[in-house]
N, C-alpha and C positions, 0 to 999 in steps of 0.2 A: 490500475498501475499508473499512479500520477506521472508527471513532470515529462509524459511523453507516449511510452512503450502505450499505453490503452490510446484505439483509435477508435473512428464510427467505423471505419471498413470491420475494424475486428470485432466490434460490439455485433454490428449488419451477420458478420460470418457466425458468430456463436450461437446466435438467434437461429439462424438457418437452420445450423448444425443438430437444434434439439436443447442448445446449454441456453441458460442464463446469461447473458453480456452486460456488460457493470462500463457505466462511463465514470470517468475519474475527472471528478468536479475539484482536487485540489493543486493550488496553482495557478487556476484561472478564474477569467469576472466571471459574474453571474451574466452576462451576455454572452462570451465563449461557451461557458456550458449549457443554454437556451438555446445557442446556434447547432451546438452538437445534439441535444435531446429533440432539434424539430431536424436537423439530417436524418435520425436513426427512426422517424419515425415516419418519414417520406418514403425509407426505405423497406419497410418493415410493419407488419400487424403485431408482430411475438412482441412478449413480455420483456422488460431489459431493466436493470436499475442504475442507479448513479449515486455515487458513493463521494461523500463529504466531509472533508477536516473538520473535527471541534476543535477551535484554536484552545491553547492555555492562556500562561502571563507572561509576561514579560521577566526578562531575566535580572535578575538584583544586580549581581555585581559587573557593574560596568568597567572595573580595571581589572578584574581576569577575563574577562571578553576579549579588551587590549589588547591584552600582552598573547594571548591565544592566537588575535589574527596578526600580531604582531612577528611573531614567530613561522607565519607561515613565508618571510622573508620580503625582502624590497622590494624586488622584482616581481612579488604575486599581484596578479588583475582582480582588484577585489571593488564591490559594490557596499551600499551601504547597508550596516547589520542595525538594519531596524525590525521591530517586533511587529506584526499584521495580523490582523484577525483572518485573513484570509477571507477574506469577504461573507463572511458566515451568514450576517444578519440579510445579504444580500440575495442569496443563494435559497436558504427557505423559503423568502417570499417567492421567490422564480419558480420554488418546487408547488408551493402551495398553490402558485397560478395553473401549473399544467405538471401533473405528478406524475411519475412515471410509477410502474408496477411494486418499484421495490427503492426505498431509499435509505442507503447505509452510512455507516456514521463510521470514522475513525480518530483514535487519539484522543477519544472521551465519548461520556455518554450524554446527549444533551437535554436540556427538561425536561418534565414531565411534558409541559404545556408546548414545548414544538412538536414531540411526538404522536401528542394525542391530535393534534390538529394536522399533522400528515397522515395520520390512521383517517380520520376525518374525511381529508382530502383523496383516498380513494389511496395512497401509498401504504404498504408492508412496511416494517420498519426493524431495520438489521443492525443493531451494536458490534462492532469487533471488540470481541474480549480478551484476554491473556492469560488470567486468574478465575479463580472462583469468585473471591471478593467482587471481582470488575461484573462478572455475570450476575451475582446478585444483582448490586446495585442499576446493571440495564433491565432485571425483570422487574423490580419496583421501581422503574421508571416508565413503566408500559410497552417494553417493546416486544414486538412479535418473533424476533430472533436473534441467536444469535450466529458472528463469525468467532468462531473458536480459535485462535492463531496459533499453533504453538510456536516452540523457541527453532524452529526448522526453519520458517518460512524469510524469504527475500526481500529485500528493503527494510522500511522502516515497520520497528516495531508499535505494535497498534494499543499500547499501555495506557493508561490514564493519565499517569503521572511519569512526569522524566526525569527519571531517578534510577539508581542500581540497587534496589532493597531488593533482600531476600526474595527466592523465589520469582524471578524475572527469566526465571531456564526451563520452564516446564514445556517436555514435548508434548506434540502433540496429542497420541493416543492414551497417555496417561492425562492430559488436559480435559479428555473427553470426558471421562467417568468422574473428574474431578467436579467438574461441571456439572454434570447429570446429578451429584449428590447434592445440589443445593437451588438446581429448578429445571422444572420440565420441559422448560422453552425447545423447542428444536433448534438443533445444531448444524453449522457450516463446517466442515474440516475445512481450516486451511493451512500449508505449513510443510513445503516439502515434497506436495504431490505429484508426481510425474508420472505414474504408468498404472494399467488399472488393476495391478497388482493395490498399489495403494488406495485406490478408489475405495475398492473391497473392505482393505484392513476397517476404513474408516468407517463404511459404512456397517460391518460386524462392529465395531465398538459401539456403536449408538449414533454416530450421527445423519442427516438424511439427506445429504449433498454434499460433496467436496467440491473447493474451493481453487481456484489454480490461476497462478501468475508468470511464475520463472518457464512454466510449459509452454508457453507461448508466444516469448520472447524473441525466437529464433525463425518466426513464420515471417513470411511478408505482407501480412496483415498489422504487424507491430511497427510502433514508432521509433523501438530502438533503436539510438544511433549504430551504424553499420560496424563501425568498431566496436561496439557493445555486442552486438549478435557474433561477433566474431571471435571476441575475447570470452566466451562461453565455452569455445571448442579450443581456445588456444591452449595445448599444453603448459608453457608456462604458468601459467594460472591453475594452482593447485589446490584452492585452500579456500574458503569462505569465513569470513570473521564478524562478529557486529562491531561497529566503529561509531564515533559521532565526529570524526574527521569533518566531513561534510556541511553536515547539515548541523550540526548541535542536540539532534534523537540520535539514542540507540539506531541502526538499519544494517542487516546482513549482506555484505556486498564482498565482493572476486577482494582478495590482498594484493594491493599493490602498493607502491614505493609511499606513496600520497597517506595511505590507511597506517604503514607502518612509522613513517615520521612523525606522525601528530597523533598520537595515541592520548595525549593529556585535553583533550578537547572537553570544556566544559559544556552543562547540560543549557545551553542555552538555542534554544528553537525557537523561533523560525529567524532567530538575530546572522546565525553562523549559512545558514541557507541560502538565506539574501546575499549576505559577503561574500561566499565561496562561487553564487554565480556564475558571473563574466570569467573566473578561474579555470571553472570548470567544462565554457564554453569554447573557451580561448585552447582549453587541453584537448578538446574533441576536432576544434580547427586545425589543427597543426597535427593531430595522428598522434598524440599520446596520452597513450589508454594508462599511463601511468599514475595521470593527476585525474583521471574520470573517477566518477562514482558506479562503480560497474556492479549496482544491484545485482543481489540474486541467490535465490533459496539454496540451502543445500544439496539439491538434486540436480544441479543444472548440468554436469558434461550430460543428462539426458534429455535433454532441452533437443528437438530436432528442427533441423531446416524443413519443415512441411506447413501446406496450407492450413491454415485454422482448423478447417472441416474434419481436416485426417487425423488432426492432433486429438479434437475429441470424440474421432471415431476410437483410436487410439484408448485413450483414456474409460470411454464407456465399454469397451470389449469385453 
C-alpha cells in the first residue's frame, strides 16, 4: 500500500504472523526503499517482498490537463503535474543489489530482461494483473506469478494501461478462472478480502494465497493517516467508487465531496498525483477528510481496529 498505510512495523508484524509482508517501493527513492528493506531485515529472518510501479508515458494533452487542474479552483494548493518514472531504472538496480524473497510489479509488466535477472538474482517475481490479456502477457514475460486484482479491490487499479476499455469491472472470483483458462501460473487473490470467509472462497476458486490491503488499514501498525483510519468506520461515508480525482489512475476510494466534484479528471498519471499533493496534504492538516483520498476496497466498514497479528489470525481462521 503505497504513499504511506504500508510500514516496516507492519511488513516486521506480517512476517511474524506466518503472512507474507510486501513493502511498497512506490513514491519513494531507491534509498528510502533500501533503508526500509535493510529495517525489515534487521528485524526479521522471514521472507517479505517489495512491490514496484512500472511507470507509463507521459500524458499528451497538456491543455486538458490545464483546465482539469484549473478547475479544481484558485484557492487549491497544488504542486507541479509533472510526469516521473518514479524511479524505476533506480530501484531494480537496488533490488538486484540485495533481493528480497519476492518482487512485484504494478501498473504494467516489465521486460522480459529485468525479470529474468531478478529471477537470477535470487527474487520470485509477481505481476498484478486485472485481465486475462494482462496475465498472458506477464507469463510470456517469465514471471513466477501472478496478483490477480479484481474490480473490488482499494486504491489504485493495477491495469496496464490507463484507459476505461471494456472489461476493466471484472470481479474478482470470476477473474480467477478467467485467468486459469489462459496460464497455469499461480494466483494471488487480491480485491475485497476481509475475513476468512473470503480467504476460503478464493482459495476454492484456484488461487494459492490471498492478498489483503484495506484489512489492515485500521491496525496500528499502518501508516494511515488517523483521519483515514477513522473515516473507515465513519458512517457518513457510505459508498466506495473508482475516481482519478486524485491522482489521474482509475483507484477505489471512500466518496467524498472532492471525488464527487471532479468526476471529469483526465487519464493523466503521475502528472494529476504530483499536483494534487500539497492539496491533499494541506486537506489532512487542517481535518478535512473531505478533499483526502481515502483509499479503500469494498469491504472496508470490516476493516478492524486490531493488531496486525489478530487481523491475520483472523483472516487464516
Amino acid at each position: 500500500m503505497a504513499g504511506g498505510p504500508t510500514t516496516t512495523d507492519l511488513v516486521i508484524a506480517a512476517t511474524g504472523a506466518g503472512a507474507l509482508g510486501f513493502l511498497a517501493a512506490g513514491y519513494k527513492t531507491p534509498e528510502a526503499m533500501t533503508r526500509e528493506i535493510t529495517a525489515v531485515r534487521a528485524a526479521t529472518d522471514e521472507p517479505f517482498g517489495v512491490n514496484v510501479f512500472v511507470p507509463g508515458t507521459p500524458y499528451p494533452d497538456a491543455g486538458r490537463l490545464a483546465g482539469y487542474l484549473d478547475s479544481l479552483g484558485p484557492k487549491a494548493t497544488l504542486g507541479d503535474a509533472t510526469w516521473d518514472d518514479d524511479a524505476f531504472d533506480g530501484k531494480i538496480a537496488a533490488l538486484l543489489a540485495d533481493p528480497p524473497a519476492v518482487a512485484s510489479f504494478t501498473f504494467g509488466c516489465p521486460g522480459a530482461g529485468v525479470i529474468s535477472a531478478l529471477r537470477a538474482a535470487g527474487s520470485a517475481v509477481v505481476i498484478t494483473v486485472t485481465s486475462p490479456d494482462e496475465a498472458l502477457m506477464a507469463a510470456q514475460a517469465g514471471a513466477d506469478a501472478l496478483c490477480v486484482q479484481g474490480y473490488e479491490a482499494g486504491a489504485h487499479r493495477g491495469t496496464f494501461v490507463n484507459d476505461d476499455a471494456p472489461g476493466r469491472d471484472r470481479g474478482l472470483l470470476s477473474l480467477i478462472g478467467e485467468v486459469a483458462a489462459v496460464t497455469g501460473l499461480p494466483q494471488i487473490a487480491a480485491g475485497g478480502i476481509m475475513d476468512a470467509r473470503q480467504v476460503r472462497a478464493v482459495l476454492a476458486a484456484g488461487a494459492v494465497a490471498a492478498q489483503c490491503g484495506t484489512a489492515f488499514l485500521r491496525s496500528p501498525e499502518s501508516g494511515a493517516h488517523p483521519l483515514h483510519k477513522a473515516a473507515l468506520a465513519d458512517p457518513r461515508y457510505t459508498a466506495t467508487t473508482l475516481t482519478r480525482a486524485f491522482s489521474g489512475r482509475p483507484a477505489r476510494g471512500l466518496v467524498n465531496k472532492f471525488v464527487l466534484d471532479h468526476e471529469d479528471a483526465p487519464a493523466a498519471y503521475p502528472e494529476i498525483n504530483n499536483a494534487t499533493r500539497p492539496l491533499r496534504a494541506a486537506a489532512a492538516a487542517s481535518g478535512d477528510t473531505e478533499r483526502m483520498s481515502l483509499w479503500a476496497g469494498q469491504g472496508y466498514r470490516a476493516a478492524a481496529e486490531l493488531p496486525a497479528t489478530e487481523i491475520i489470525e483472523r483472516l487464516s481462521a
